[in-house]
DRENTORRO-520904 format. One record per residue (C-alpha): residue in three letters; x, y, z. Coordinates in steps of 0.1 Angstrom, whole numbers, plus 5000, padded with zeros to 4 digits. Layout:
DRENTORRO-520904
alaXYZ
...
//
This chain:
DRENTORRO-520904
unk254127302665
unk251227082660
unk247827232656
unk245727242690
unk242826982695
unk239827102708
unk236626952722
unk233827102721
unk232026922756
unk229426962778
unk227526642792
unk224426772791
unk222826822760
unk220627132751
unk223627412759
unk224727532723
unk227627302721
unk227027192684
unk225927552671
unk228727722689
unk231227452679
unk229927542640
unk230127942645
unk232328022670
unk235227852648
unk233427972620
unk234828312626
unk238228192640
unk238328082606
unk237528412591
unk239428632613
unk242628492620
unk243128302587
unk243527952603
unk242727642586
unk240427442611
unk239027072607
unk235727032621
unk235026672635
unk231626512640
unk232326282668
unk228726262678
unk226525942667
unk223226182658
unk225526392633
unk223726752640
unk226626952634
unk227126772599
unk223326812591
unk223627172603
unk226527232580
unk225726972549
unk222726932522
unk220926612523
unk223126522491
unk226226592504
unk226326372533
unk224626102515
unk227526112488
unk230426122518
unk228725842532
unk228325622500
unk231925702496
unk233625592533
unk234425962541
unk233226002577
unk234525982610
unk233925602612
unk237625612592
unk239625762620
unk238825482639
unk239925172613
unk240325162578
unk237725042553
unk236524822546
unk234624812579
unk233824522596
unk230224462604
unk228024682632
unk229524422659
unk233024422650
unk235624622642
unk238424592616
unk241624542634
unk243924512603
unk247624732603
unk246824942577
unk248225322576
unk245825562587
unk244125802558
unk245226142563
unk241926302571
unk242626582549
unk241926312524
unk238326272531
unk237326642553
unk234826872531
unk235827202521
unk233027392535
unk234927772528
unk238127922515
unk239828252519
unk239828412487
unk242728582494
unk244228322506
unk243127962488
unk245327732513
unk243727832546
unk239827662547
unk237327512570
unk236727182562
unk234526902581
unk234626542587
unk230926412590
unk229726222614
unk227325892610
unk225025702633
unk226925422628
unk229625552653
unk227425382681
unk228625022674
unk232025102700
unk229125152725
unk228424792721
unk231724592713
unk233424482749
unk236424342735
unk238924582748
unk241924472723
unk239724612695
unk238524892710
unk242224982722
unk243324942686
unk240425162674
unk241825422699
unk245325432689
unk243925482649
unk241825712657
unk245025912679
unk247125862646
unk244525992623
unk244226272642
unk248126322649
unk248226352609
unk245526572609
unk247526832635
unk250526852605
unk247726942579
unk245427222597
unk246027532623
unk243327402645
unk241127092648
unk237727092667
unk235726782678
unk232026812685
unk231926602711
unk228526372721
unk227026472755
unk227826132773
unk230425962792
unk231725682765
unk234525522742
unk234025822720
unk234226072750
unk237425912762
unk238925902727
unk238426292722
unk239826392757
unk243326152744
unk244026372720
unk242326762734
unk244626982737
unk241527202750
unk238027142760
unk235327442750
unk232327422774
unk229427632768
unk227027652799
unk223627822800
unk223228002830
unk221027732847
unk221927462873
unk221527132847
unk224027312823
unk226227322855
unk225726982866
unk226626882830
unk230127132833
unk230726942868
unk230926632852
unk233426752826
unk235126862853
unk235326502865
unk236526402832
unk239126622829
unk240326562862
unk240326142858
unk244326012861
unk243125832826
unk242726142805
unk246626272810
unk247626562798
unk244826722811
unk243026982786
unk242727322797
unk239227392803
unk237727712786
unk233727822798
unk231628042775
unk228228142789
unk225828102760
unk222328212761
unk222828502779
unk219428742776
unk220429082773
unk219829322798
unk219729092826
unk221329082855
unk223628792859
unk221628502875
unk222428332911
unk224027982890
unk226328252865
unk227528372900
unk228128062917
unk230227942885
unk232228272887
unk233128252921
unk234127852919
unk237627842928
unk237827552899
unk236027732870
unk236128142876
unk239728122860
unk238527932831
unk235428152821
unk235728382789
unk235528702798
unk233128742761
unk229828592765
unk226928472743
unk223328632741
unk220528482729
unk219428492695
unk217328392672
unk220028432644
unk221628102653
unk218127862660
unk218027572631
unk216027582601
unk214827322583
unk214927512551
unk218527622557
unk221927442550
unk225027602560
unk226327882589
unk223628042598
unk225728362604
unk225628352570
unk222028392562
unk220428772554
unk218728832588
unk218829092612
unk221029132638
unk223428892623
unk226429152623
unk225929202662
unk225828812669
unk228628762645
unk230829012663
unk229728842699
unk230928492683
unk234228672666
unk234928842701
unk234228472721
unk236928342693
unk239428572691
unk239428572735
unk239628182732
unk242428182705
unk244528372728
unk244028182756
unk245627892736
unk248228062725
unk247128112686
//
C-alpha cells in the first residue's frame, strides 16, 4: 500500500501547525519505526529553519534540493516562469535530508525536503497550462515518494492558494491543530470548506488536535462548541496538547526541540507520542 500523505493545515496562522508538524511525527518516527518525509510546502520555510543550521539549508539550496523540484525539474526557469519541459520526476528520496536514523534499525529515518521563499512565484504566474503541469509533477514526485517512505507529511502554508490546492491532491489526511479560541476555529472552518470543495476529490479525512491546552483548566466555551459540532466532534483526537514552554523557538537552537536537556521534556514528549500513536491509528498505520 502506498504510504499515507498528510497535511499538516490550518488557515490561520499562529496555532502550532509547523512545531507540531516537526514533533508530533517526530515521535511517530521514534515509536512506531516508520520512515516519514517531512515536506516544507510553506514559502517562509519555518519548519526547515526550525529543523536545519544556517549551513545546511544554504548548501541544499546551492545544490537544487528543495521543494521547488517537486514542482519541475531544474534547471528552473526564472521567478515568472516555470519550466514545462517532460523530464522524469527526481525521486525525492534523492534530494530529502536525513535528519535521524534508528540505530537499530539504519533503513527506517526522518528525512526533510526544505522549503524556499522562492515557492511564491506560482502565486503570481496565471497561465494555467503551466501551472497544471507544475501540479501533475509535483503529484508524481510525490507518488514516488509514497513507494520510498511509511509516511509523508506536508507542512502546509496558512492560505487558500496553488500550493494549498496541490497538497490537498495528493492528502490522504489533513492534521489540524486548533487553539482553543474562536480565530483558530474560524481558520479550522475554512479547512473545512476546503476539504469539502467538489475540486479536492478524494476528500482527506480530517484529524483535530487541540494544542495549547493550559493545564488545569476547564475546557473553554470554543473547545465545547468544536466538540459538540456534528462536523468536527468525530474528528477530534481524543489526546490533547498542553502548553509548554519546551516546544517555543530558540534562536540559539537547531533541531527537535524535544531533544534539548530541559525540564519537563519527558512529560511533553509523552503528550506528543500519545497525540501520534492516537493519530497513527486513526489511519490505519
Amino acid at each position: 500500500m502506498p504510504a499515507p500523505v498528510v497535511a499538516a493545515l490550518n488557515m490561520k496562522g499562529g496555532v502550532g501547525k509547523t512545531t507540531l508538524a516537526a514533533h508530533v511525527f517526530r515521535e511517530v518516527f521514534a515509536t512506531k519505526s516508520l520512515s516519514v518525509l517531512l515536506i516544507d510546502l510553506d514559502p517562509q520555510y519555518n519548519l526547515s529553519q526550525q529543523l536545519l543550521t544556517k549551513r545546511t539549508y544554504e548548501s541544499l539550496g546551492s545544490s537544487g534540493k528543495t521543494a521547488l523540484r517537486l514542482f519541475e525539474p531544474a534547471p528552473t526557469s526564472d521567478f515568472f516562469d516555470i519550466n514545462t519541459s517532460k523530464m522524469e520526476p527526481n525521486n525525492p528520496k534523492e534530494f530529502a535530508f536525513q535528519l535521524m536514523y534508528l540505530v537499530t534499525k539504519p533503513n527506517k529515518n526522518i528525512s526533510l525536503i526544505a522549503g524556499t521563499f522562492e515557492l511564491t512565484k506560482y502565486s503570481f504566474i496565471s497561465d494555467n497550462s503551466k501551472l497544471n503541469h507544475a501540479r501533475d509533477h509535483f503529484k508524481h514526485a510525490i507518488s514516488k515518494a509514497r513507494s520510498e517512505y511509511d509516511l509523508i507529511v506536508l507542512d502546509m502554508n496558512p492560505s487558500s492558494s496553488f500550493l494549498t490546492l496541490c497538497g490537498l491532491a495528493v492528502a490522504t489526511d489533513v492534521f489540524s491543530p486548533v487553539r482553543p479560541d474562536k480565530f483558530s476555529v474560524l481558520g479550522l472552518d475554512l479547512v473545512k470548506r476546503l476539504i469539502d470543495h467538489p475540486s479536492v476529490s478524494p476528500a482527506p479525512n480530517l484529524h483535530i488536535v487541540m494544542n495549547g491546552v493550559r493545564r488545569g483548566h476547564s475546557i473553554t466555551d470554543t473547545e465545547k462548541d468544536i466538540r459538540v459540532a456534528d462536523f468536527f466532534k468525530d474528528k477530534i483526537l481524543t489526546n490533547r496538547i498542553y502548553h509548554s514552554g519546551v516546544l517555543a523557538a530558540r534562536s540559539d537552537y537547531t533541531g527537535f526541540a524535544s531533544e534539548r536537556k530541559v525540564a519537563n521534556k519527558i512529560q511533553i514528549s509523552g503528550e506528543l507520542r500519545n497525540v501520534g500513536v492516537e493519530l497513527c491509528g486513526r489511519m490505519g498505520l
